[in-house]
C-alpha positions as CSV (number, residue, x, y, z in Angstrom):
1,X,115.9,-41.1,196.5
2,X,113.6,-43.3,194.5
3,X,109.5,-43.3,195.4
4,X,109.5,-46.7,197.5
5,X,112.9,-46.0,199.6
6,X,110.9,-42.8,200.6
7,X,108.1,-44.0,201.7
8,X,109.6,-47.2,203.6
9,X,111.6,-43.8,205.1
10,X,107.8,-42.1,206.3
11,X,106.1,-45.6,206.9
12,X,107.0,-45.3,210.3
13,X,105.7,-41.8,210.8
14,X,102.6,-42.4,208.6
15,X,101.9,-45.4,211.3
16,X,102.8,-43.9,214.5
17,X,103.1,-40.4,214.5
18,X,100.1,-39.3,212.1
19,X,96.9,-37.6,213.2
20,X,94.1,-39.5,214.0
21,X,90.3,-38.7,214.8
22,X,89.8,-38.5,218.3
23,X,86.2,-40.1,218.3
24,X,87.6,-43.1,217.1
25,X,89.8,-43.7,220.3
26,X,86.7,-42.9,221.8
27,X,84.5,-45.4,220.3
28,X,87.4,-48.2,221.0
29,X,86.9,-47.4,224.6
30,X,83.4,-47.7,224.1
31,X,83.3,-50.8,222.7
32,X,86.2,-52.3,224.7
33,X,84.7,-51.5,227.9
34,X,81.0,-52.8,227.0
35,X,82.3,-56.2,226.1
36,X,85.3,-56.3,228.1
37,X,81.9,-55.8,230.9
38,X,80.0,-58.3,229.2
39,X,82.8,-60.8,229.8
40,X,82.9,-60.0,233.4
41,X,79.4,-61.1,234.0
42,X,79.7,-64.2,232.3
43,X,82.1,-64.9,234.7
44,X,80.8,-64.2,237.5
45,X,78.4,-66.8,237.8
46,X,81.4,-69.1,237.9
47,X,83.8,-66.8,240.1
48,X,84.1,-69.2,243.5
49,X,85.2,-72.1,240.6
50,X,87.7,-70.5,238.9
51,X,88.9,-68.0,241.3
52,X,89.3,-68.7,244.9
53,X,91.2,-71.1,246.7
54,X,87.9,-73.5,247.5
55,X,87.3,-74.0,243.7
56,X,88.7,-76.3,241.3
57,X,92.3,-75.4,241.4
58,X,94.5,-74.2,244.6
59,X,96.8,-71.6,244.0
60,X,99.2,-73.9,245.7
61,X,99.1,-76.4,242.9
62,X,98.8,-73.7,240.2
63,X,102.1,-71.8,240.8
64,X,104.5,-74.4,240.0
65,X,103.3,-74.9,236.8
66,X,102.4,-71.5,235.8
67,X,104.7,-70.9,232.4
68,X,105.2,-66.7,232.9
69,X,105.4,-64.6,236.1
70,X,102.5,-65.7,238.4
71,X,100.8,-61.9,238.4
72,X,97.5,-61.8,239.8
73,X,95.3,-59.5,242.7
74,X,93.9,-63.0,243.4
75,X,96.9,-64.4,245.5
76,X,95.0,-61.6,247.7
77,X,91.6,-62.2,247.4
78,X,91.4,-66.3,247.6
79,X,88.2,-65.9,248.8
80,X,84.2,-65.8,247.7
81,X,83.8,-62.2,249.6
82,X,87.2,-60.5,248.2
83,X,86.8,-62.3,245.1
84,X,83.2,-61.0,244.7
85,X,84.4,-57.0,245.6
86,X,87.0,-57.0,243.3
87,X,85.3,-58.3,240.3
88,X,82.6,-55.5,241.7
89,X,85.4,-52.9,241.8
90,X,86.5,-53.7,238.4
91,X,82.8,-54.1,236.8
92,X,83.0,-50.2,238.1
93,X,86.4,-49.6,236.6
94,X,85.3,-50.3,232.9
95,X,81.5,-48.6,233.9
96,X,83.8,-45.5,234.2
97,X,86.0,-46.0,231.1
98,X,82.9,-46.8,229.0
99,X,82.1,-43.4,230.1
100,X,85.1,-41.2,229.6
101,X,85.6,-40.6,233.7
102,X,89.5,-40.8,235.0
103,X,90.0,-43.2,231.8
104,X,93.8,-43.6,232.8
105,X,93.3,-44.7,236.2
106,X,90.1,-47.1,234.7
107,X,92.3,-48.1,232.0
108,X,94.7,-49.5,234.4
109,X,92.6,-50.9,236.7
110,X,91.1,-52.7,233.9
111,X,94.2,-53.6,232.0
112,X,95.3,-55.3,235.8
113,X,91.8,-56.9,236.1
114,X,92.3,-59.1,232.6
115,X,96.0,-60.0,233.9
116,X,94.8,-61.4,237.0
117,X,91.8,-62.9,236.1
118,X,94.0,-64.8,233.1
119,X,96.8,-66.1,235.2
120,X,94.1,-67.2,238.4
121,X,91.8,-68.9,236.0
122,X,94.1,-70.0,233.2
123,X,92.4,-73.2,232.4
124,X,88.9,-71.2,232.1
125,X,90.6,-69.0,229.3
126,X,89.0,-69.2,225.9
127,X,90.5,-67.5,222.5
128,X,88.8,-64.1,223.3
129,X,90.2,-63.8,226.7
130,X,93.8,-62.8,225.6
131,X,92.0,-60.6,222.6
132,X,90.6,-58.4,225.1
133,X,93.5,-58.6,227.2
134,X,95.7,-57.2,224.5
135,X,93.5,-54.5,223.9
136,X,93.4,-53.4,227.5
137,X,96.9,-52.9,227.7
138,X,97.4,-51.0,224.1
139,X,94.1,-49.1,225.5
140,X,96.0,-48.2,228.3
141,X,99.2,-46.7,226.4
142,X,96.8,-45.1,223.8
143,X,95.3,-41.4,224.2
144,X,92.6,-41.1,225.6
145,X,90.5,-38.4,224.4
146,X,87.4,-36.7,226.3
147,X,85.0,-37.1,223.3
148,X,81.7,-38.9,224.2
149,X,82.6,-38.2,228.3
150,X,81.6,-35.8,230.9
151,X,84.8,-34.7,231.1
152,X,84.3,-33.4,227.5
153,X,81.4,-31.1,228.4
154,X,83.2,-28.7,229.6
155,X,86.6,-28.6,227.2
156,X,85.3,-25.7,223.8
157,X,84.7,-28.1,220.4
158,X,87.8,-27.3,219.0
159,X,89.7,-28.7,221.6
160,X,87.4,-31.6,221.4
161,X,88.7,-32.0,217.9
162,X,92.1,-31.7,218.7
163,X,93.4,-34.8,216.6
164,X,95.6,-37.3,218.6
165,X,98.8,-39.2,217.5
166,X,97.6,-42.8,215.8
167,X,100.3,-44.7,217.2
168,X,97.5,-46.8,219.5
169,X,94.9,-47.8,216.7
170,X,98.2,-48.7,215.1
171,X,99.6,-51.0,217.7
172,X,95.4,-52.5,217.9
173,X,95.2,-52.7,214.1
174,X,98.7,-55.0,214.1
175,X,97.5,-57.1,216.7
176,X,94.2,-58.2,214.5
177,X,96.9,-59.1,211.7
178,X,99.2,-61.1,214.0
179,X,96.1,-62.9,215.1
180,X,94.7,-63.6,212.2
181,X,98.2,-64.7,210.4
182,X,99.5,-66.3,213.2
183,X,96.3,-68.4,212.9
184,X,97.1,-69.2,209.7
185,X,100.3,-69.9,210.0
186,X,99.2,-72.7,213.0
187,X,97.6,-74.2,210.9
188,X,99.6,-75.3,208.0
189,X,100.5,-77.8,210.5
190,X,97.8,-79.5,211.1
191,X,96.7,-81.9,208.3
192,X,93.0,-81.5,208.8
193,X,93.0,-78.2,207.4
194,X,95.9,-79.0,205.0
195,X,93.4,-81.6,203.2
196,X,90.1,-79.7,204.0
197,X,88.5,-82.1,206.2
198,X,88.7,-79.5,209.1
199,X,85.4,-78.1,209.1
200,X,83.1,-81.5,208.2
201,X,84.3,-82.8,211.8
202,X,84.0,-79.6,213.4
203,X,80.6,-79.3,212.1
204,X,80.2,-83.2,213.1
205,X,81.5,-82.5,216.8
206,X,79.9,-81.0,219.9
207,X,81.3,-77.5,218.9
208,X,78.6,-77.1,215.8
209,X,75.2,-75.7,217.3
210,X,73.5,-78.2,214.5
211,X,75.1,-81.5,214.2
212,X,74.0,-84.2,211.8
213,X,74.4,-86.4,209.0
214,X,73.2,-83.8,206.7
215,X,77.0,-82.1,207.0
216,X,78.1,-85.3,205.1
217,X,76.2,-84.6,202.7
218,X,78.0,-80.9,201.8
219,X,81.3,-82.6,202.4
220,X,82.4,-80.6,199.2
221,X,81.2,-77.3,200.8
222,X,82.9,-77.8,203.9
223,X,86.0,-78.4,202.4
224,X,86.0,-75.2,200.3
225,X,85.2,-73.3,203.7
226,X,87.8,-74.9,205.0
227,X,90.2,-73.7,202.6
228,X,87.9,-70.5,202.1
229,X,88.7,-69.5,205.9
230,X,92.6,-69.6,205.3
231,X,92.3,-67.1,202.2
232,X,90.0,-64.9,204.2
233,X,92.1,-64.4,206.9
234,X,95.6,-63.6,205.0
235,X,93.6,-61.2,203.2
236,X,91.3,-59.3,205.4
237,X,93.9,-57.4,207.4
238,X,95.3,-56.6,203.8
239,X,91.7,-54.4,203.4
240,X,91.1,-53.4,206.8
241,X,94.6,-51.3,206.5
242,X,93.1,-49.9,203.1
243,X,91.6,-46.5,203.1
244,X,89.5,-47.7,200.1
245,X,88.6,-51.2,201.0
246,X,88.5,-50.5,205.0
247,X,84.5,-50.4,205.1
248,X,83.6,-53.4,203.1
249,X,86.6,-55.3,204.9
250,X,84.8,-54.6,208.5
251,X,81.5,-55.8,206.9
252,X,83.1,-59.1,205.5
253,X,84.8,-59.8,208.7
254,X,81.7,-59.1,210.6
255,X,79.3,-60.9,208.7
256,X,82.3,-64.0,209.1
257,X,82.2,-64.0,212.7
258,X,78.7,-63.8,212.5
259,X,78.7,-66.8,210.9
260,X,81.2,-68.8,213.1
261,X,78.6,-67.7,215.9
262,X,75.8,-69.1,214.2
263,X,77.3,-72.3,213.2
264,X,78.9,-72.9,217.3
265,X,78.0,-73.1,220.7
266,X,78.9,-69.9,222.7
267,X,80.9,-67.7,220.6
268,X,79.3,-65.0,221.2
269,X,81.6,-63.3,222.9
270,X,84.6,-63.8,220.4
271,X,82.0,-62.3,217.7
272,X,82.0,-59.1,220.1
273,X,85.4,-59.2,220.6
274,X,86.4,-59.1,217.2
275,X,84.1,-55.7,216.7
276,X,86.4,-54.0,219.1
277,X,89.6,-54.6,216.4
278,X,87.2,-53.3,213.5
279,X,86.4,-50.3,215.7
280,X,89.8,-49.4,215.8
281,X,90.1,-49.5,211.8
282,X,87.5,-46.9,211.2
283,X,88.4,-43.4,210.2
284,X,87.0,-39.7,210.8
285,X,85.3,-39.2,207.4
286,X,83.6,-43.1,208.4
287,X,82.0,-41.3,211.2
288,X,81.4,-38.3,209.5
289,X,78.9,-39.7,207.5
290,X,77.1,-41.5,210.2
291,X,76.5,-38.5,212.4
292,X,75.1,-37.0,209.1
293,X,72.7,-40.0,208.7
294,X,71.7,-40.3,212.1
295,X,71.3,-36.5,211.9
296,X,69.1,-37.1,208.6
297,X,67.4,-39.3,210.7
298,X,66.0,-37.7,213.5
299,X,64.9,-34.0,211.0
């Protein structure tokens, strides 16, 4: 059996089955949970317009048209009081997966919160919604280790450091891919990013946090991002998945999410988003080093 027929043979062992780090699992659910939160409050504000029956859209009107399986807690809670306890109920629900307490029963409870909130206030989705939503449900078939919970407290270290099966980050580390080569692929039909003009009328339009004529005046530069953006993201998931290149790959695709923030209006939130895929990429000896830093630190 030649080298490459083996290892397509243990690819899907080496994927699934390997041992992973439990702290990274742990710092996924961190990370999920404190922006999945975030996102909850910057609804709320907007919760009797989206969500209940005396907002913008009846649930009458919105079944008929509703393309999958009309799944939601809100076709009970169609008012402002039940909509406000359960959006309190599930703000508690990823307070208590953030922290490691009954994470199975939060993870679900949080995993239903994002279906129901999606298919209640469809038109008020943006791209990060279904980011997060993905990761709730892999989050919620992943292990769920007690590192960095109470829970953990009281189990010896070594069981702490029990490793866990990788087949979760796996299943979170494919989604980024399919999201970022789907995106690409999307785009090959559209002629705006085909001929590079894209970004010069993005940057032109009410999207750019700085429009002005001064973007016609790096037309050039904005078509090279243009194209620039396409190369980037075929090749970042190609580095993330690399035990060498993994690091500077999370920085890049930080520091280029970073940028989309900077240059648009109210992307925060799909910059924060993004950080919970890279969590999921990182590896033991990655956090290793930092608890020796942070260690080196604080002597």
């Amino acid at each position: 059996m030649s080298r490459f027929t083996r290892m397509l043979r243990d690819l899907p062992a080496r994927l699934f089955l390997a041992e992973a780090d439990p702290r990274v699992y742990s710092a996924v659910r961190i990370v999920f949970s404190a922006v999945a939160l975030i996102n909850l409050i910057v609804l709320w504000p907007q919760r009797e317009m989206w969500l209940t029956d005396g907002g913008m859209i009846d649930q009458a009107a919105l079944r008929p048209v509703h393309v999958t399986p009309y799944l939601t807690l809100f076709s009970m809670f169609t008012e402002s009081l039940g909509v406000s306890l359960y959006m309190i109920f599930s703000a508690i629900a990823l307070v208590c997966l953030m922290l490691g307490i009954a994470p199975r029963w939060a993870a679900v409870a949080v995993f239903v919160w994002h279906v129901s909130y999606a298919t209640r206030g469809a038109i008020a989705l943006t791209g990060w919604d279904p980011a997060l939503r993905s990761v709730s449900f892999l989050l919620m078939l992943s292990p769920l280790p007690a590192v960095w919970s109470p829970g953990g407290k009281r189990q010896p270290p070594e069981a702490l450091r029990a490793p866990c099966l990788n087949y979760g980050l796996t299943l979170i580390r494919v989604q980024l891919l399919v999201l970022y080569w789907q995106a690409v692929l999307d785009r090959l039909d559209s002629e705006f990013w085909m001929n590079g003009e894209f970004m010069t009328y993005y940057l032109l339009s009410h999207n750019a946090r700085w429009p002005g004529l001064w973007v016609m005046q790096w037309e050039w530069a904005a078509t090279l991002l243009t194209w620039g953006v396409q190369v980037f993201e075929l090749v970042l998931p190609l580095l993330l998945f690399s035990r060498r290149w993994h690091l500077p790959a999370i920085v890049l695709g930080t520091a280029f999410h970073a940028g989309i923030y900077l240059l648009s209006h109210n992307l925060l939130l799909f910059l924060l988003a993004m950080l919970v895929f890279y969590t999921a990429f990182l590896r033991g000896e990655d956090l290793d080093r930092a608890q020796a830093w942070l260690k080196q630190r604080h002597q």
